[in-house]
KEKEGU-95118 format. One record per residue (C-alpha): residue in three letters; x, y, z; residue number from 1. Coordinates in steps of 0.05 Angstrom, whole numbers. Last residue first. Layout:
KEKEGU-95118
code = Ala	X = X	Y = Y	Z = Z	pos = NUM
...
This chain:
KEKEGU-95118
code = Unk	X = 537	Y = 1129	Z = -416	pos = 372
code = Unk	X = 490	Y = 1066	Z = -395	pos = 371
code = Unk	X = 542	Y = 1020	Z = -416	pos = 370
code = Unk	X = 598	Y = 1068	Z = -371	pos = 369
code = Unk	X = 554	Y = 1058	Z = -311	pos = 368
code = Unk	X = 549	Y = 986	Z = -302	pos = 367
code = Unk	X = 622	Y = 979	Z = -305	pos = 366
code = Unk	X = 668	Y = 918	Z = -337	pos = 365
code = Unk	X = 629	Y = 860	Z = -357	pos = 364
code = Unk	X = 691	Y = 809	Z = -369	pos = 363
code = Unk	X = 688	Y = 784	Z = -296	pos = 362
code = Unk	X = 604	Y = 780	Z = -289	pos = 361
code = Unk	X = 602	Y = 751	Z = -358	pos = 360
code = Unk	X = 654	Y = 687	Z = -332	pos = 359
code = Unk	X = 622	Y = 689	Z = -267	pos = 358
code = Unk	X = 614	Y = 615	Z = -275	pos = 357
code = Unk	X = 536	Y = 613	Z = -293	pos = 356
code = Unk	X = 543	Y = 554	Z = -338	pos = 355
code = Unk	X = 499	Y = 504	Z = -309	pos = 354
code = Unk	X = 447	Y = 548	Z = -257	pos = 353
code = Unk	X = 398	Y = 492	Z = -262	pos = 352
code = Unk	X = 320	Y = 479	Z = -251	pos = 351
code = Unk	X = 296	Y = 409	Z = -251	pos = 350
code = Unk	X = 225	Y = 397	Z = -278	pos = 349
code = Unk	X = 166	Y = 362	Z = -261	pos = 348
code = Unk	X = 208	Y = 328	Z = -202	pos = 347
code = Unk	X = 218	Y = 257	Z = -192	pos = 346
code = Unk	X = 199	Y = 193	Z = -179	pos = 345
code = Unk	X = 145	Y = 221	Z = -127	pos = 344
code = Unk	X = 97	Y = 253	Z = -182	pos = 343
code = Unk	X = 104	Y = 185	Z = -223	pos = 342
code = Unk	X = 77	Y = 150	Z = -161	pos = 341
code = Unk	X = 26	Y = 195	Z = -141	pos = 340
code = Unk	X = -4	Y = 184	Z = -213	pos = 339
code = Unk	X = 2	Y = 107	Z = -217	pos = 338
code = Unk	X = -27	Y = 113	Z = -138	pos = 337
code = Unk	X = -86	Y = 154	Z = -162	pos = 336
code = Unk	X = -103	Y = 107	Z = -231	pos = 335
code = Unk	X = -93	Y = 48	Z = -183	pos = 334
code = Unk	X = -144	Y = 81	Z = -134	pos = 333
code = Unk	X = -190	Y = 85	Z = -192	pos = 332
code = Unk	X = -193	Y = 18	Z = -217	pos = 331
code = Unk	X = -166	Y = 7	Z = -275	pos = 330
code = Unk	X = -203	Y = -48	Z = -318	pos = 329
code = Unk	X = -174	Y = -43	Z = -399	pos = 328
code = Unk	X = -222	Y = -26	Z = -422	pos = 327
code = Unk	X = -266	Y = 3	Z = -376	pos = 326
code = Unk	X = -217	Y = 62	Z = -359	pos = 325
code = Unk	X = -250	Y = 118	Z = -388	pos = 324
code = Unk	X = -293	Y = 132	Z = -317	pos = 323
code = Unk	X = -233	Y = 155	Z = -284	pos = 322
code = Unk	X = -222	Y = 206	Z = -332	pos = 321
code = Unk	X = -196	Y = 249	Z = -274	pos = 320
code = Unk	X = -254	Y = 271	Z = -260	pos = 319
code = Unk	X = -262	Y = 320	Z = -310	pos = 318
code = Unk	X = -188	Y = 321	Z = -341	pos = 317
code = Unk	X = -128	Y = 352	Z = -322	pos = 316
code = Unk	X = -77	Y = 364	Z = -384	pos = 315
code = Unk	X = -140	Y = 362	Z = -430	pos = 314
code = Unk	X = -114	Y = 359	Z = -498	pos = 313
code = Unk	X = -157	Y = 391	Z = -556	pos = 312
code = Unk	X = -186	Y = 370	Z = -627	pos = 311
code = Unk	X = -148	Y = 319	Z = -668	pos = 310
code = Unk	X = -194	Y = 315	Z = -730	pos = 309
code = Unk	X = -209	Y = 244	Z = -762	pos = 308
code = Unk	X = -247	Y = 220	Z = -817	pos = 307
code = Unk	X = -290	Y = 154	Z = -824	pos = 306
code = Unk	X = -345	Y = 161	Z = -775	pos = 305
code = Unk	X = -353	Y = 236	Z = -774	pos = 304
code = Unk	X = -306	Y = 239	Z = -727	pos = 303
code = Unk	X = -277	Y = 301	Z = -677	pos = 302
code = Unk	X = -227	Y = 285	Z = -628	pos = 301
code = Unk	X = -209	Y = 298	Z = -554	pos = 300
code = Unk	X = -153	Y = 271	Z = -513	pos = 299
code = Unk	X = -155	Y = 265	Z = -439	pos = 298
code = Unk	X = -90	Y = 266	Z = -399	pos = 297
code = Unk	X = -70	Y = 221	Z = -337	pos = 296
code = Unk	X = -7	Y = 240	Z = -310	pos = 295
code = Unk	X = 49	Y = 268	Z = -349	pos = 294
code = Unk	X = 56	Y = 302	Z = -414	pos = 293
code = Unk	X = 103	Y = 326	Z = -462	pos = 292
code = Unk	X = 48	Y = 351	Z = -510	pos = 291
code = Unk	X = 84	Y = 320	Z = -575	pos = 290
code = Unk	X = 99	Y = 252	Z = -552	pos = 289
code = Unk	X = 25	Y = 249	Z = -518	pos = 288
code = Unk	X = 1	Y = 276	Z = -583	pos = 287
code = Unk	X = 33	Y = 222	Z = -625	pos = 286
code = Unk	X = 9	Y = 168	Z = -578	pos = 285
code = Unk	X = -64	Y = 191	Z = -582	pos = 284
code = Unk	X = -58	Y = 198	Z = -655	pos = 283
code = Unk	X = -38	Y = 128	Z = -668	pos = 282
code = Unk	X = -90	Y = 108	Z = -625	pos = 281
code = Unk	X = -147	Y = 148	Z = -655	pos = 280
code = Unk	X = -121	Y = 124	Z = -726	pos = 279
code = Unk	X = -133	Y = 48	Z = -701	pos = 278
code = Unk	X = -210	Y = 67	Z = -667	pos = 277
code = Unk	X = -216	Y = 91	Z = -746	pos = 276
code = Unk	X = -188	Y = 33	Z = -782	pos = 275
code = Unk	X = -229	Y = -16	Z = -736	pos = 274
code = Unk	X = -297	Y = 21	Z = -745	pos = 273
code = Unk	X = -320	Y = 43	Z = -687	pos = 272
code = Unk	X = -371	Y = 30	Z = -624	pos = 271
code = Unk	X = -359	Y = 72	Z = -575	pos = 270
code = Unk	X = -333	Y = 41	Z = -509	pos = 269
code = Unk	X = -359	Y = 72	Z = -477	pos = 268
code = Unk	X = -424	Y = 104	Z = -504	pos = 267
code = Unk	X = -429	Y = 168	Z = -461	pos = 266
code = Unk	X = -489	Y = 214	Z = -418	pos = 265
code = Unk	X = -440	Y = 248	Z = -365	pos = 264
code = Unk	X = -437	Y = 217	Z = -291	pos = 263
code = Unk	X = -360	Y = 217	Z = -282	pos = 262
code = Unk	X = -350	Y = 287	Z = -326	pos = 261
code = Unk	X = -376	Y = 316	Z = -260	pos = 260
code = Unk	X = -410	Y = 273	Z = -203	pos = 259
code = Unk	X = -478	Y = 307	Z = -193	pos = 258
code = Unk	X = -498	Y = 308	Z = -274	pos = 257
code = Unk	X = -486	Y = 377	Z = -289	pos = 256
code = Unk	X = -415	Y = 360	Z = -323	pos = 255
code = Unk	X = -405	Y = 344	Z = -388	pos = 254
code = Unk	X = -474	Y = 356	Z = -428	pos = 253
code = Unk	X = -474	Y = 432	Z = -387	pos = 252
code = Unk	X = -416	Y = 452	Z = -405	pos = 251
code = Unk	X = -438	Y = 436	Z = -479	pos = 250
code = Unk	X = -432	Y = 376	Z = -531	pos = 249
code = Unk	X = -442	Y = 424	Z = -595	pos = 248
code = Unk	X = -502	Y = 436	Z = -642	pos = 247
code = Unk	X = -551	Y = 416	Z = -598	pos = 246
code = Unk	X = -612	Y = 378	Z = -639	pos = 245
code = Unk	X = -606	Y = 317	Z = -613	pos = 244
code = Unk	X = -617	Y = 340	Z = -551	pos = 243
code = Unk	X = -562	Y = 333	Z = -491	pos = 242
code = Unk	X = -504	Y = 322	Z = -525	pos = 241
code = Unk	X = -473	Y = 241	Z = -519	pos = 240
code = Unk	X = -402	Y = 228	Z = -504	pos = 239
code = Unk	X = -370	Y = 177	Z = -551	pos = 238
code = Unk	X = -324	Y = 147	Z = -512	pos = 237
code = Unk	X = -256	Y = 109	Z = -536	pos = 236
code = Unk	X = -222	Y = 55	Z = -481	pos = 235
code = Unk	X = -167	Y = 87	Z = -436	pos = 234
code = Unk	X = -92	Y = 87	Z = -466	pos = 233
code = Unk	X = -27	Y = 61	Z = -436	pos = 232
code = Unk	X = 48	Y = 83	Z = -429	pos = 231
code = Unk	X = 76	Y = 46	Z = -369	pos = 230
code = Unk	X = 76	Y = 65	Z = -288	pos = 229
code = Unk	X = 58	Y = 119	Z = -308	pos = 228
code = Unk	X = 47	Y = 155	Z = -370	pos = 227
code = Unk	X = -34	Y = 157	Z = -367	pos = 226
code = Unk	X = -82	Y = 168	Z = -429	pos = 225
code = Unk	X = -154	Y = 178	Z = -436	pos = 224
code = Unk	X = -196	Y = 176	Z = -491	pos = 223
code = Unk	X = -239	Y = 225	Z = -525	pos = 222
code = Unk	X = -294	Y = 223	Z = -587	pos = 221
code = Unk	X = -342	Y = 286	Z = -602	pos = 220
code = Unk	X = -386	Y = 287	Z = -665	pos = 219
code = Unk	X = -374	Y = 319	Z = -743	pos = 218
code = Unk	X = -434	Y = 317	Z = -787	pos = 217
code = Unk	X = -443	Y = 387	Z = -766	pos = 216
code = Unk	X = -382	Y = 422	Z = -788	pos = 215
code = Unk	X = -360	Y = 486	Z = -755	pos = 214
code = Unk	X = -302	Y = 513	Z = -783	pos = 213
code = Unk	X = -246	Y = 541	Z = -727	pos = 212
code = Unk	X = -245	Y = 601	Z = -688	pos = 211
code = Unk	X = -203	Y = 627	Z = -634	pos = 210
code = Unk	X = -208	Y = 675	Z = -579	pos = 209
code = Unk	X = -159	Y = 724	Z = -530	pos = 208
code = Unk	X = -157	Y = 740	Z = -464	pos = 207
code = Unk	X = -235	Y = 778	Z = -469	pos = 206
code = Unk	X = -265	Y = 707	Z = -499	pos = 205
code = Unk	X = -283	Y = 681	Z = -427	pos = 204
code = Unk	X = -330	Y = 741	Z = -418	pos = 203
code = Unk	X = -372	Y = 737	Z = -476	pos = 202
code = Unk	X = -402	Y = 805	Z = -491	pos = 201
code = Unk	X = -337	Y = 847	Z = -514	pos = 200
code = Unk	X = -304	Y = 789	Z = -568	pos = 199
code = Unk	X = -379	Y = 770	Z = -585	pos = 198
code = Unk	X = -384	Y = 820	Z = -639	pos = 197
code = Unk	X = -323	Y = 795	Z = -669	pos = 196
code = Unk	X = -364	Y = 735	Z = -674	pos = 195
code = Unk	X = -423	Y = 754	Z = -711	pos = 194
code = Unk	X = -387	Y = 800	Z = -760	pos = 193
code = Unk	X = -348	Y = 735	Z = -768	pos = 192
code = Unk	X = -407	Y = 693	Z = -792	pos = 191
code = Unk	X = -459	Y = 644	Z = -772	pos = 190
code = Unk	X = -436	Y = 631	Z = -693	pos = 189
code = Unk	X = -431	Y = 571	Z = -658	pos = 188
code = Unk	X = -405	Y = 590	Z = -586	pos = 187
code = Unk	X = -353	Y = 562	Z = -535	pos = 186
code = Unk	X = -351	Y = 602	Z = -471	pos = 185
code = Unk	X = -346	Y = 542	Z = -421	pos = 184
code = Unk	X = -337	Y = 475	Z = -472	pos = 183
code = Unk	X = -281	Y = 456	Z = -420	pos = 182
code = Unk	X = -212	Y = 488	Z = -406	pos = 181
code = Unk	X = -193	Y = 555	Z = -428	pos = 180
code = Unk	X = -136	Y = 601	Z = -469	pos = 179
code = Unk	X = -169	Y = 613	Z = -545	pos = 178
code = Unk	X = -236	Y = 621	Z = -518	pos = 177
code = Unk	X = -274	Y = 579	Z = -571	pos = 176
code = Unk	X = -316	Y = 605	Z = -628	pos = 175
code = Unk	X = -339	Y = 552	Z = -669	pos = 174
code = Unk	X = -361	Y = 575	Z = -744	pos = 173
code = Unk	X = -409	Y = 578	Z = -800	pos = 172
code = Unk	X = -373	Y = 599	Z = -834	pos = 171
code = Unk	X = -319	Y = 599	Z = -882	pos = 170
code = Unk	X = -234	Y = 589	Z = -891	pos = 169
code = Unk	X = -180	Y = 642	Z = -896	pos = 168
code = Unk	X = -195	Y = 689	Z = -830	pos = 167
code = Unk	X = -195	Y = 755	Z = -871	pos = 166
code = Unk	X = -176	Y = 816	Z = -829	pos = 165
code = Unk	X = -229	Y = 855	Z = -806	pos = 164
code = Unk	X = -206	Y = 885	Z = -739	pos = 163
code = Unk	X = -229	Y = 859	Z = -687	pos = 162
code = Unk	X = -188	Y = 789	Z = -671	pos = 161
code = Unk	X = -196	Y = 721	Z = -681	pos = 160
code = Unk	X = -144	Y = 677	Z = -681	pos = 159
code = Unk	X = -144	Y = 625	Z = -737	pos = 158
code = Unk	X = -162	Y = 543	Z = -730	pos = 157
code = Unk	X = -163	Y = 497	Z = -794	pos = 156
code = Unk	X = -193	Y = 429	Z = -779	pos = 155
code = Unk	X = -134	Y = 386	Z = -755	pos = 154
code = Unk	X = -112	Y = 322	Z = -786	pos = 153
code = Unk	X = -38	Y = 302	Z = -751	pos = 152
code = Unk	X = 21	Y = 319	Z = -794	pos = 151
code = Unk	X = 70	Y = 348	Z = -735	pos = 150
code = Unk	X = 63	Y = 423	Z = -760	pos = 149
code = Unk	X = -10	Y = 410	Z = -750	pos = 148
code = Unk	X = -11	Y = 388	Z = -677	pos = 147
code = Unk	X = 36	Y = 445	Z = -660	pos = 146
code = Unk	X = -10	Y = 490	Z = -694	pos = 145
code = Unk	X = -62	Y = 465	Z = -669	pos = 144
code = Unk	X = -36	Y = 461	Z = -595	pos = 143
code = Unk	X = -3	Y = 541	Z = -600	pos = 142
code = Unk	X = -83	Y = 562	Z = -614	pos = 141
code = Unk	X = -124	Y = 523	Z = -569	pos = 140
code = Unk	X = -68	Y = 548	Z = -515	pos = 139
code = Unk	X = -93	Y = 505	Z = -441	pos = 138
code = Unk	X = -53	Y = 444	Z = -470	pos = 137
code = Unk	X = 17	Y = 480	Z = -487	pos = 136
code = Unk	X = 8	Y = 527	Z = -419	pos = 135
code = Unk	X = 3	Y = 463	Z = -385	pos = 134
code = Unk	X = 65	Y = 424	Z = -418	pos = 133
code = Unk	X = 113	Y = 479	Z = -410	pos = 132
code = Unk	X = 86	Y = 483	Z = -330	pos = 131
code = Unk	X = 88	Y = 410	Z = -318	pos = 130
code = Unk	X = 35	Y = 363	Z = -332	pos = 129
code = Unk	X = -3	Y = 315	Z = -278	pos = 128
code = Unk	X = 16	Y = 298	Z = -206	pos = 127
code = Unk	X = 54	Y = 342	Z = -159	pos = 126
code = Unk	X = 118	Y = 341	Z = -115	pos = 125
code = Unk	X = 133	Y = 411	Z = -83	pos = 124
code = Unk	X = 198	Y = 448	Z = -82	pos = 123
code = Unk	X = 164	Y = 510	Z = -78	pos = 122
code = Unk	X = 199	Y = 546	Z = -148	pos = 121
code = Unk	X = 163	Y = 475	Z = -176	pos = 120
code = Unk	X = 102	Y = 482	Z = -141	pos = 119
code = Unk	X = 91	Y = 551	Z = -164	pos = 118
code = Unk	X = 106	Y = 537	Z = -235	pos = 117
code = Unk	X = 58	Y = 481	Z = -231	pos = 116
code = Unk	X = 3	Y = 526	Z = -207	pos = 115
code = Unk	X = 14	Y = 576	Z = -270	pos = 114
code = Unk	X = 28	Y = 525	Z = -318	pos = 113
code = Unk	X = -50	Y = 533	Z = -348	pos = 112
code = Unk	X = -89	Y = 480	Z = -304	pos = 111
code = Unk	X = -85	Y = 507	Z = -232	pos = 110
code = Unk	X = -81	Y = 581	Z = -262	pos = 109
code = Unk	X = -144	Y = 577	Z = -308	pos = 108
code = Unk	X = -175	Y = 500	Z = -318	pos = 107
code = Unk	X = -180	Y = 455	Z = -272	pos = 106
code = Unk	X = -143	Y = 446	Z = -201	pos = 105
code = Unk	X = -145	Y = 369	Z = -191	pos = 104
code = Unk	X = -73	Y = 368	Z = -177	pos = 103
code = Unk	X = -54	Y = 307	Z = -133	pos = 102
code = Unk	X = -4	Y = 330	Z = -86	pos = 101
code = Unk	X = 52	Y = 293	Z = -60	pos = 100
code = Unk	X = 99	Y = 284	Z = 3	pos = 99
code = Unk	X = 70	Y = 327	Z = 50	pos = 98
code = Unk	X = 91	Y = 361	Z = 109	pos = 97
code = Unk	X = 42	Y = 421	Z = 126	pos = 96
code = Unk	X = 98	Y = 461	Z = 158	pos = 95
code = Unk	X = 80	Y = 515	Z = 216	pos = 94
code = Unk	X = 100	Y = 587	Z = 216	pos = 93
code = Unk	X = 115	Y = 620	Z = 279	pos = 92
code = Unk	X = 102	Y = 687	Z = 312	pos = 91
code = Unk	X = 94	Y = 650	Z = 377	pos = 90
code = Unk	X = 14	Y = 648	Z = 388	pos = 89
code = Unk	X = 16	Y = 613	Z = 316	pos = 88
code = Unk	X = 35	Y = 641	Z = 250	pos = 87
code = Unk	X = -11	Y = 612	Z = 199	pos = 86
code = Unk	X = -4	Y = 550	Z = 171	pos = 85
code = Unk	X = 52	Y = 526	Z = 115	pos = 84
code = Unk	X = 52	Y = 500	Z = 53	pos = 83
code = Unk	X = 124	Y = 489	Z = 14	pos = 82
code = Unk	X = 181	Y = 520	Z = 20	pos = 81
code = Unk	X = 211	Y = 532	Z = 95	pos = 80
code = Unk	X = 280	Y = 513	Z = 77	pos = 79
code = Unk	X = 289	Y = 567	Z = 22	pos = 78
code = Unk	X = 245	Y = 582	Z = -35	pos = 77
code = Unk	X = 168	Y = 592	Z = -49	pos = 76
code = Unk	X = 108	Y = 593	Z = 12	pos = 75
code = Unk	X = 46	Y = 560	Z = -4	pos = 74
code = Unk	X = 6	Y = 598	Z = 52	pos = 73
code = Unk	X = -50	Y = 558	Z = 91	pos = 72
code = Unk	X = -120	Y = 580	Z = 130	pos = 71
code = Unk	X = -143	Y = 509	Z = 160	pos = 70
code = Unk	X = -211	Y = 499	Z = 149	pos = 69
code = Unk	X = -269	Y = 479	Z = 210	pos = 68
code = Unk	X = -327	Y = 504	Z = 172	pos = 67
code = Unk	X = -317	Y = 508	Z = 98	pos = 66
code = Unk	X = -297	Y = 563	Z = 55	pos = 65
code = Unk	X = -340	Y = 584	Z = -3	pos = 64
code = Unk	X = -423	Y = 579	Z = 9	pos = 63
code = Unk	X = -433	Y = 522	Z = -33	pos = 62
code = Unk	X = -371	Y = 490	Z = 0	pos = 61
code = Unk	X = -401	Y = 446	Z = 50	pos = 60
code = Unk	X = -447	Y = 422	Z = -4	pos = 59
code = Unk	X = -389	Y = 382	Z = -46	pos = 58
code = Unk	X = -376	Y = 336	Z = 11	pos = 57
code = Unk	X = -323	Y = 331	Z = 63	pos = 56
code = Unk	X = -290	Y = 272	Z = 85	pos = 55
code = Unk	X = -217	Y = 294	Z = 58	pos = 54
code = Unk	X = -224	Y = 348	Z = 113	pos = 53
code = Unk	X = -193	Y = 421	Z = 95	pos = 52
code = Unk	X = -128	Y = 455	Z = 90	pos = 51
code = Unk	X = -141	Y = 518	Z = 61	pos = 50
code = Unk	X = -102	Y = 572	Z = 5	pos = 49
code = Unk	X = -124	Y = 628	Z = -19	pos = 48
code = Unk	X = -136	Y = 647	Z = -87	pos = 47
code = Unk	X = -191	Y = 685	Z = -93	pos = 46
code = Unk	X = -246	Y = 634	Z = -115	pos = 45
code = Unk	X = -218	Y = 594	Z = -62	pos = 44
code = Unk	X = -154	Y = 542	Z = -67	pos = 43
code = Unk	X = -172	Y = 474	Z = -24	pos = 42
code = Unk	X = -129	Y = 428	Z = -4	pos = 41
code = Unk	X = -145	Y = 365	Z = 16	pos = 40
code = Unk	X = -109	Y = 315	Z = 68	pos = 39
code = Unk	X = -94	Y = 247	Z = 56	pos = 38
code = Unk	X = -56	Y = 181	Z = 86	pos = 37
code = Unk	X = -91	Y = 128	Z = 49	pos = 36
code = Unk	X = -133	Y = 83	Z = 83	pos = 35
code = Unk	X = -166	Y = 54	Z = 10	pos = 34
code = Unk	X = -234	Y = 102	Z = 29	pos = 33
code = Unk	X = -186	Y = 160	Z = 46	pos = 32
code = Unk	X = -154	Y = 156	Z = -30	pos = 31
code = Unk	X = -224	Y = 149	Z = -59	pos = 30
code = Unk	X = -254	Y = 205	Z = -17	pos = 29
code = Unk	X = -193	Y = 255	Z = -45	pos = 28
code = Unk	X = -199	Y = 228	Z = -98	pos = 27
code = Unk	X = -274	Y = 245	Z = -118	pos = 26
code = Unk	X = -262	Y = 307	Z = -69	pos = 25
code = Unk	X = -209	Y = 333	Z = -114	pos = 24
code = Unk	X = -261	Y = 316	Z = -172	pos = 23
code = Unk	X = -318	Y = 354	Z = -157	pos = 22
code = Unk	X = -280	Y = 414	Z = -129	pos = 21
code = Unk	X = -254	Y = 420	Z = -193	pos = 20
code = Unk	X = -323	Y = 423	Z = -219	pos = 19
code = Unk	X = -332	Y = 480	Z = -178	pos = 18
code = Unk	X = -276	Y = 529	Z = -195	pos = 17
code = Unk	X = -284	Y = 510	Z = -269	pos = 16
code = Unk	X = -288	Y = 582	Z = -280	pos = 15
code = Unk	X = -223	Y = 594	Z = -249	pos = 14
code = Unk	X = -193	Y = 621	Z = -194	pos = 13
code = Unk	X = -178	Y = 558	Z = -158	pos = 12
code = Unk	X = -220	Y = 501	Z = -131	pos = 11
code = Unk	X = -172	Y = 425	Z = -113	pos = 10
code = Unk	X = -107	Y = 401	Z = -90	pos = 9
code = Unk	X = -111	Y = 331	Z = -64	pos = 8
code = Unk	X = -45	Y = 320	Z = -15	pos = 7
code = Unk	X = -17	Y = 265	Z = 5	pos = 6
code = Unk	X = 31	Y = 239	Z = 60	pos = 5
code = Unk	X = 60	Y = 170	Z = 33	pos = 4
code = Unk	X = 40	Y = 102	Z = 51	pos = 3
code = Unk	X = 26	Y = 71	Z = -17	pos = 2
code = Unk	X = 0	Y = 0	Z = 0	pos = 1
């Protein structure tokens, strides 16, 4: 049995604030339930930090911060890195030791680098992508075109911006925030008058959007992939939009269902041609190559039963795309422990000062005559 101190991480300034707390208290019940030794974490709506019960339940945070929490600071550098409690009646800051932390943070900072960068500086062990590989995955923009330059089928994607520059392909279109997890903010619109109109009234779009062709034969298919302890991919799902009629699968068709992306309508596995479910695979591999990931990733395409489109990677899925793994059987402690155990192998990434001999500092001369 793992036996190390673990954290789930879980909230965050982000519009996925509350399906994040979905699935940190998914694992965070999961690891308790198989006597694991776990604590959760929880990051408000304004970014501070709690230590709260791994027992509780998604109601005790309807109204933010639950009763009985543990006000926390994640402090960066020197021997005191890492979370801490408030100063007690001594002046004194108090370490939250913990060996791991299982990032469940979706979308915005917990899911864009930002988090990860402040674990690294922190000196703290976490599950999932690192920061190069975040920011890659949260970029709708930077992953096509990474995608694309690697020779896997994308539909065209352009940035969208005000002024009246020609996007090169026609409507109708998806709009899609360009930096954002989820389906929150995404919009089929007729033309790009209709769009660029959108760029003030849609909140999520203000950072920056993108748009790509919409095609209405197309429909959604995702699988899951983990790195560790081996390689391996989830069955295929098809998820299922709530009318037939919905032009997309929306927010809503993923996760108001109680228990996140866990309890979303799906055929899984979906049933596929050979050739096709084969393509997925090879695709699936190539992204994870490309994407530098780590974890447990979800990968989303568009079919229209022959074709393929590789669509977006989800660096921290709904859930934790614990419900993916039907084929092959993972349970979902294994699918924690695999994750834990990658995140205590070793660091995200390792920072180093290689070549800073003093060699500039020596051959620099004064400050003051360069600014002459």
């Amino acid at each position: 049995m793992n036996t190390a101190k673990v954290a789930v991480a879980f909230g965050g300034p982000s519009p996925e604030h509350d399906v994040s707390i979905l699935t940190g208290l998914q694992a965070a019940h999961e690891l308790a339930g198989a006597a694991r030794d776990v604590v959760g974490l929880y990051w408000t709506k304004t970014g501070d930090w709690y230590r709260v019960d791994a027992s509780l339940e998604a109601a005790d945070f309807i109204d933010g911060v639950p009763r009985g929490a543990q006000s926390l600071q994640l402090v960066t550098g020197g021997d005191g890195a890492g979370f801490v409690a408030g100063a007690g009646r001594l002046g004194r800051t108090r370490p939250l030791p913990l060996d791991a932390v299982v990032n469940c943070c979706h979308g915005g900072p917990g899911e864009d680098g930002t988090l990860q960068a402040a674990f690294d500086l922190a000196g703290v062990a976490y599950t999932g992508p690192g920061v190069a590989a975040a920011a890659l995955g949260m970029d709708k923009l930077a992953f096509a075109g990474v995608a694309q330059a690697a020779g896997l089928p994308v539909l065209p994607r352009a940035l969208l911006g005000r002024d009246g520059e020609p996007i090169g392909f026609p409507g109708p279109y998806i709009l899609k925030p360009r930096f954002g997890g989820s389906s929150i903010g995404v919009e089929v619109v007729a033309d790009l008058d209709t769009a660029r109109g959108r760029l003030g009234a849609n909140a999520h779009l203000r950072a920056g959007a993108v748009v790509e062709p919409y095609r209405e034969d197309l429909f959604d298919l995702n699988l899951a992939a983990r790195t560790w302890p081996r390689p391996e991919l989830s069955a295929v799902e098809r998820p299922l939009r709530s009318t037939a009629a919905a032009e997309i699968l929306g927010y809503a068709d993923k996760y108001v269902g109680g228990e996140g992306m866990a309890s979303a309508p799906r055929e899984v596995p979906a049933d596929l041609a050979p050739p096709l479910l084969s393509s997925i695979h090879d695709a699936a591999r190539t992204v994870l190559r490309l994407a530098g990931v780590r974890g447990v990733t979800r990968i989303d395409f568009l079919s229209d039963g022959q074709s393929l489109f590789v669509n977006e990677v989800n660096t921290i899925p709904g859930s934790l795309a614990r419900h993916l793994w039907v084929d092959p059987v993972l349970p979902f402690i294994e699918l924690l422990d695999g994750m834990i155990g990658e995140a205590l192998a070793g660091p995200a990434v390792s920072h180093s000062a290689a070549g800073a001999d003093g060699t500039v500092l020596r051959s620099a001369g004064g400050i003051a005559s360069k600014l002459a």
